[in-house]
C-alpha positions in Angstrom: 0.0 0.0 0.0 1.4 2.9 -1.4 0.9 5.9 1.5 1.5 9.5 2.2 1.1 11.9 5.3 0.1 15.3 5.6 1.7 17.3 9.1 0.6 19.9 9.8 2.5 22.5 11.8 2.9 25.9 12.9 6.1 26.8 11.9 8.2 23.6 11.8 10.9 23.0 10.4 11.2 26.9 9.9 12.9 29.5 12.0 12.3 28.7 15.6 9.3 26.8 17.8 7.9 23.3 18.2 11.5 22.0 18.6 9.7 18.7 19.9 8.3 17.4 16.7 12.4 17.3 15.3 12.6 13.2 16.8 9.5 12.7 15.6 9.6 13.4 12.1 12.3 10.6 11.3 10.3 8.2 12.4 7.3 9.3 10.4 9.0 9.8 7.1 9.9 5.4 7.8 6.0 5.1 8.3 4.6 6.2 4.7 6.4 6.6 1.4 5.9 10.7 1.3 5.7 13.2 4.0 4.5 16.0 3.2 4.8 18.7 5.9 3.2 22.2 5.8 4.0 24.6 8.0 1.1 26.9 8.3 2.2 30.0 10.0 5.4 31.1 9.2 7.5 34.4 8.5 7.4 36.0 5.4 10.4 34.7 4.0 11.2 31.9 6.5 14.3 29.9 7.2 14.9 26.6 7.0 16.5 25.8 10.3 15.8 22.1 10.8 16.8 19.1 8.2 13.9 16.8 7.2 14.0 13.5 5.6 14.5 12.9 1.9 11.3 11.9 1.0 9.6 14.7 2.9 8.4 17.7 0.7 8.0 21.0 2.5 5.3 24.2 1.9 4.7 27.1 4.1 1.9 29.6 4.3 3.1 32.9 5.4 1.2 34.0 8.6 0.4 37.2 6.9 -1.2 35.4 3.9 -3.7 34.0 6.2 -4.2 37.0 8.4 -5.1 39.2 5.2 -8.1 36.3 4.7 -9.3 36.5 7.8 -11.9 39.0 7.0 -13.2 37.5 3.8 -13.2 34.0 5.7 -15.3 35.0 8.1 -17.9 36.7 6.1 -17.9 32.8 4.2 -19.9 32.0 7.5 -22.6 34.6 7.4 -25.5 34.3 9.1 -23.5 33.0 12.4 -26.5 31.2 13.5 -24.8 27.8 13.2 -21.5 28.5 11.0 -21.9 26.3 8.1 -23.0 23.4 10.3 -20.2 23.6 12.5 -21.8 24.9 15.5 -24.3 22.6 16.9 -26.5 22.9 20.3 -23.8 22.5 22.5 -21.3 24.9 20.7 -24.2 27.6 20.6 -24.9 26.8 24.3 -21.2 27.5 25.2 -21.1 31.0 23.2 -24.6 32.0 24.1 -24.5 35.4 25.3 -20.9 36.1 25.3 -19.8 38.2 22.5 -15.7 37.0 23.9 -16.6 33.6 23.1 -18.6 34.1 19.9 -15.6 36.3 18.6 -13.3 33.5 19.4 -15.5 31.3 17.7 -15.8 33.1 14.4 -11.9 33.6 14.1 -11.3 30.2 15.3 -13.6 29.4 11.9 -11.5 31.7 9.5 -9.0 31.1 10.5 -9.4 27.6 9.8 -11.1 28.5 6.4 -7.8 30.2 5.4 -5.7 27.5 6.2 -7.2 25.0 4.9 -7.7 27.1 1.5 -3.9 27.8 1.5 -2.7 24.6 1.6 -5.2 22.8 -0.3 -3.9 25.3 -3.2 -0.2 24.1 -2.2 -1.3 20.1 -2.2 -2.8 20.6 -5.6 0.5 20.1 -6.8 1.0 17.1 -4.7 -0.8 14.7 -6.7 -2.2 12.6 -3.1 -4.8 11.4 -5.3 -1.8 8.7 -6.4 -1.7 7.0 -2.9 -3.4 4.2 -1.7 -4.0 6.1 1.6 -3.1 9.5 3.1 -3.4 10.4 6.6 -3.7 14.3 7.3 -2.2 14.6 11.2 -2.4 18.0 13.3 0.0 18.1 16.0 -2.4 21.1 17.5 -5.6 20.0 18.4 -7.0 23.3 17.2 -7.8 25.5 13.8 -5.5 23.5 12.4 -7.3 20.2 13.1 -10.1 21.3 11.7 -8.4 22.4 8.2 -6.9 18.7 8.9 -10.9 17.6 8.6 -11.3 19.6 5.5 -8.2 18.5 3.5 -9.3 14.3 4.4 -12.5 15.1 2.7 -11.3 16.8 -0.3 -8.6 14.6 -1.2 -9.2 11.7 -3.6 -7.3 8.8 -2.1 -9.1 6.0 -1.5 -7.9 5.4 2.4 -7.9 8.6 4.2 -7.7 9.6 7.9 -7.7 12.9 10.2 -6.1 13.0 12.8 -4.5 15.4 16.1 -2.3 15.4 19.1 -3.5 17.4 22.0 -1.2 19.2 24.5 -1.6 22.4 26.6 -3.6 25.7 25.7 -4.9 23.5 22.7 -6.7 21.0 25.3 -7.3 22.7 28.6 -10.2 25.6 28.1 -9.7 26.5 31.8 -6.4 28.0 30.9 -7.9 30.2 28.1 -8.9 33.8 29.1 -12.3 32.8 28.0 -12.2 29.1 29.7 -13.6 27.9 26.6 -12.7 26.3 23.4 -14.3 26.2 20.0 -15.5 23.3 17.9 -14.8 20.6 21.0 -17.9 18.5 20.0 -17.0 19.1 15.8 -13.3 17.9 15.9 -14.5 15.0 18.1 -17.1 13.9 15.9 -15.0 14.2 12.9 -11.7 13.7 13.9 -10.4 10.0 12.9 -8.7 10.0 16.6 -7.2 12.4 19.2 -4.2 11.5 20.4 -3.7 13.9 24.3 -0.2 13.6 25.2 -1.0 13.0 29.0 -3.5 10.6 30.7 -4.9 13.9 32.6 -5.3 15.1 28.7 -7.1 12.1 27.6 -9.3 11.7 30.8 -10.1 15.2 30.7 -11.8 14.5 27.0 -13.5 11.4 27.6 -14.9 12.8 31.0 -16.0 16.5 29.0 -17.5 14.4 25.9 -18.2 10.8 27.3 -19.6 10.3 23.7 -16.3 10.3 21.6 -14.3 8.4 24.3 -13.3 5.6 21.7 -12.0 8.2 19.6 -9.7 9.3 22.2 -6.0 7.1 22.8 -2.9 8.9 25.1 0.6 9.2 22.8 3.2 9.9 25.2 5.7 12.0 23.2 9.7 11.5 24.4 13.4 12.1 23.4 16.7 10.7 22.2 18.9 8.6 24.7 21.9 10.7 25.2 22.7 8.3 28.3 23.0 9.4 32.4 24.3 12.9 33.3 27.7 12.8 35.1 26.6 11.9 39.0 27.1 14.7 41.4 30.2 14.9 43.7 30.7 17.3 46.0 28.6 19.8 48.3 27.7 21.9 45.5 23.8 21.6 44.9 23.4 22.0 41.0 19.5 23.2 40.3 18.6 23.4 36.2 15.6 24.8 35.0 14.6 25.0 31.3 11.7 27.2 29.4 11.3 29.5 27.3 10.6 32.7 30.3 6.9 33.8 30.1 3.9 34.5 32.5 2.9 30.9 32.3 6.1 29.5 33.2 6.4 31.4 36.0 10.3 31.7 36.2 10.7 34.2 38.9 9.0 31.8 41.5 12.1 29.3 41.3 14.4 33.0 41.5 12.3 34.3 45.0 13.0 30.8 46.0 16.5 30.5 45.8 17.2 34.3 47.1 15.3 32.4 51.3 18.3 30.6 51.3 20.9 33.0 51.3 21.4 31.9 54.8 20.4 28.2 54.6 24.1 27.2 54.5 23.7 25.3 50.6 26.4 26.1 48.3 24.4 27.0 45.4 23.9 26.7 41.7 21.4 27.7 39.4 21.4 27.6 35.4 18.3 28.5 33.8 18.2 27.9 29.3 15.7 29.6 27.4 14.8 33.0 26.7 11.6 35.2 26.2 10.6 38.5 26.7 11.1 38.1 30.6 15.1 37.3 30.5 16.0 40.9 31.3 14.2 40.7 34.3 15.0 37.7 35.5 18.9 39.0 34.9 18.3 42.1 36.7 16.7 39.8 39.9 19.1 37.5 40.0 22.1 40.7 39.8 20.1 42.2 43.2 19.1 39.0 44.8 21.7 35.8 43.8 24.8 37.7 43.6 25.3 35.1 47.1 25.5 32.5 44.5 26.6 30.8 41.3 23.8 31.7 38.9 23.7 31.5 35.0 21.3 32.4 32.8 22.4 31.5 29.5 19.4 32.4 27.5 18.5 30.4 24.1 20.0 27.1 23.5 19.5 24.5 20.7 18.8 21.2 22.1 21.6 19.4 20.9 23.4 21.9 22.6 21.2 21.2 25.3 21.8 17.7 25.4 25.3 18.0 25.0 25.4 20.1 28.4 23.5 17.3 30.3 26.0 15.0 29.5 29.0 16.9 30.5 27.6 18.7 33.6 26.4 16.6 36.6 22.9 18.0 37.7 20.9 17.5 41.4 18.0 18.8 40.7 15.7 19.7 37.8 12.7 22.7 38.4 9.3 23.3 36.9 7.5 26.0 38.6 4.7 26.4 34.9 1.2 27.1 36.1 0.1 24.9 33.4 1.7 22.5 31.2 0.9 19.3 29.1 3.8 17.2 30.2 7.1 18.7 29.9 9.5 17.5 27.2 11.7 19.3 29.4 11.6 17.0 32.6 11.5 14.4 29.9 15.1 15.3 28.6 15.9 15.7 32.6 14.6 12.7 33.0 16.5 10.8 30.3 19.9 11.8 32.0 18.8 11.1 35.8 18.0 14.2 37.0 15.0 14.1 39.5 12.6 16.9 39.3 10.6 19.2 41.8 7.6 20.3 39.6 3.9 21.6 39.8 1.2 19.2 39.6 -0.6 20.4 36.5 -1.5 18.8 33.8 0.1 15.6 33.2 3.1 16.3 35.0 2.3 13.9 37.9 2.9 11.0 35.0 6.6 12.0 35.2 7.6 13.7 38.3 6.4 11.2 40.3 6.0 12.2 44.2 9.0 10.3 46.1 10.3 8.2 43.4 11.5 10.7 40.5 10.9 13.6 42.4 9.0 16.1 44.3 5.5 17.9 43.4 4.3 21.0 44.2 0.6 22.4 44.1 0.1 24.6 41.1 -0.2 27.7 43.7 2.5 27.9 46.1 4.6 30.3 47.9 8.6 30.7 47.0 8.9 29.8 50.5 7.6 26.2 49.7 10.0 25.6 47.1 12.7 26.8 49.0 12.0 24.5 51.7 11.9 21.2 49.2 14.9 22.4 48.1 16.4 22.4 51.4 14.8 19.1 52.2 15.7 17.2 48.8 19.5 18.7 50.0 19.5 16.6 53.1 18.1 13.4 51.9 21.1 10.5 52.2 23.5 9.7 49.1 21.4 6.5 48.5 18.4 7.7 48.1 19.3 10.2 45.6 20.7 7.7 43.7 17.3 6.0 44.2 15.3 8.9 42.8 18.4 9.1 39.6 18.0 5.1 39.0 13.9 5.6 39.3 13.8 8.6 36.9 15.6 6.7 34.1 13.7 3.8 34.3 10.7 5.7 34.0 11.5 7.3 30.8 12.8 4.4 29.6 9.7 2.5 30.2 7.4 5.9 29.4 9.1 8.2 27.5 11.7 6.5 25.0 11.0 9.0 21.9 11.9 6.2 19.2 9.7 3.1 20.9 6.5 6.0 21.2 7.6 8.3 17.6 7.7 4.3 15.9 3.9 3.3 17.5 2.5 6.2 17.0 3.9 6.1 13.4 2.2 3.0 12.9 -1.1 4.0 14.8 -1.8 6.7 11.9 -1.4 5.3 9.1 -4.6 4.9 7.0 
């Protein structure tokens, strides 16, 4: 059977972002003869900053191509009563008097619309109609799933499936300024299969919309085996965090932590990776309130860079302080190498961190006075059972979170 797939990203493998789907994609392009991958909100004239397969073909849609159709898209679902059909009793219900909601609902729509407009004119040129089977896959559970729906039933092949990952602010609508979410019952309905990347994800789904639950499977992502990170010697306690620096991610709550112990006694050490608007802060913090210890921001990295550092540079402790996550690639990666975490309990993180065997969790609100203290408690635990929580956290992502055992089934899982 002769077969093709259709990703859909944001911007992958252009210019920065979704750095994640990189160990994926190899193990796609082994899955079907073609991968097509179209990157559906890019810069103007983008960059190539990520290799891809050989038998992967590559578009992009410029994000300003699709924000110039928005308005025309939009008026394509006059009246708004029930948008085409895509809005049924229980979307209406959910928007009913709420002009936030209805406005996200109607540029959820064109935006979609666009989208799927776009790259349908970019697959014409594909030729899919020569395949025995073509699977269109979202990794966002959102507009672009639903131009994912669109391009399944305009293409010819004979075999054909839609389908999404779910992660974060794609999935949760309590974490979205409007605590809703368009076209829930729609993508469900029409969707081939949803794939959350957490248990919490997929419960959360199958509990909100009991009716769909067969159409709902977890796909843990992962990452590469770079092997254990050096083992820790000494009384210096090494603390890593990693994140791009943003409200969500709540950096500055690990940085209030670390400036309590000033007098705690702990020889210190804290290097942060990632940037974001935030960094300058953070800097200027960490100048008036850490100059008592060793603290290094280093900003952007590129995870092989990334992963190279892990294997050089002996760790103690990884931190997470998001106020909302999927589950972290991040303590993923930490994992990989034996680092135990201290993390929030959102999301799906309590399928990783877990509490006293590969680390520590912390309620999603909490004082930096809370942290601090579980940093001063993990300091004091005995040489053995550290090397507990290091052995526990790599057999746990070897068992969980391998990227080329999960990348390989879910590979095989899609293909029409």
């Amino acid at each position: 059977m002769k077969t093709c797939l259709v990703l859909l990203t944001k911007t992958y493998p252009f210019d920065k972002g979704e750095e994640f789907i990189e160990d994926e994609v190899p193990l796609l392009a082994k899955a079907f003869d073609r991968l097509v991958i179209a990157a559906t909100s890019t810069s103007d004239a983008p960059e190539q900053t990520r290799s891809v397969p050989a038998n992967a073909t590559i578009l992009h849609i410029p994000a300003s191509r699709i924000k110039r159709a928005l308005p025309g898209a939009a008026l394509s679902y006059l009246p708004f009563t029930n948008c085409r059909g895509y809005a049924g009793p229980e979307e209406r219900a959910a928007v009913k008097g709420s002009l936030k909601r209805r406005g996200f609902l109607t540029y959820f729509l064109a935006k979609s619309e666009a989208v799927y407009r776009a790259v349908a004119e970019k697959l014409a040129d594909c030729n899919l109609e020569q395949y025995d089977g073509v699977t269109f896959y979202s990794y966002w559970f959102y507009d672009i799933a639903l131009a994912a729906v669109r391009l399944r039933d305009h293409c010819g092949a004979k075999a054909k499936r839609a389908v999404s990952r779910a992660h974060r602010y794609d999935l949760y609508a309590d974490r979205n300024a409007t605590g809703y979410l368009p076209l829930r019952p729609y993508l469900l309905e029409h969707l081939d299969r949803v794939y959350p990347c957490s248990a919490n994800g997929s419960n959360l789904l199958k509990k909100s919309y009991p009716a769909y639950q067969t159409k709902v499977e977890t796909a843990y992502l992962g990452t590469r085996d770079f092997g254990l990170s050096p083992e820790p010697q000494g009384d210096e306690l090494h603390i890593v965090s990693c994140c791009h620096i943003s409200p969500v991610k709540r950096v500055e709550l690990l940085a209030q932590a670390l400036s309590l112990l000033e007098d705690s006694g702990l020889k210190l050490h804290w290097t942060h990776f990632g940037g974001g608007d935030g960094l300058d802060a953070l800097k200027a913090y960490a100048k008036e309130h850490l100059s008592f210890m060793d603290c290094q921001l280093a900003g952007p990295i590129q995870n092989e860079a990334l992963m190279r550092y892990y294997q050089q540079h002996p760790a103690d402790l990884f931190v997470n302080t998001s106020s909302s996550e999927g589950l972290p690639v991040s303590i993923m990666e930490a994992c990989s190498f034996g680092i135990p975490a201290i993390a929030t309990d959102v999301g799906g993180t309590s399928e990783i961190v877990q509490d006293g065997k590969t680390g520590f969790l912390l309620p999603m609100e909490f004082a930096p006075n809370v942290l601090a203290e579980q940093i001063v408690a993990f300091s004091r635990l005995p040489q053995e059972q550290r090397q507990a929580l290091r052995a526990n956290c790599r057999k746990v992502w070897e068992e969980q979170f391998f990227g080329e055992r999960n990348f390989t089934r879910f590979a095989e899982a899609i293909r029409p």
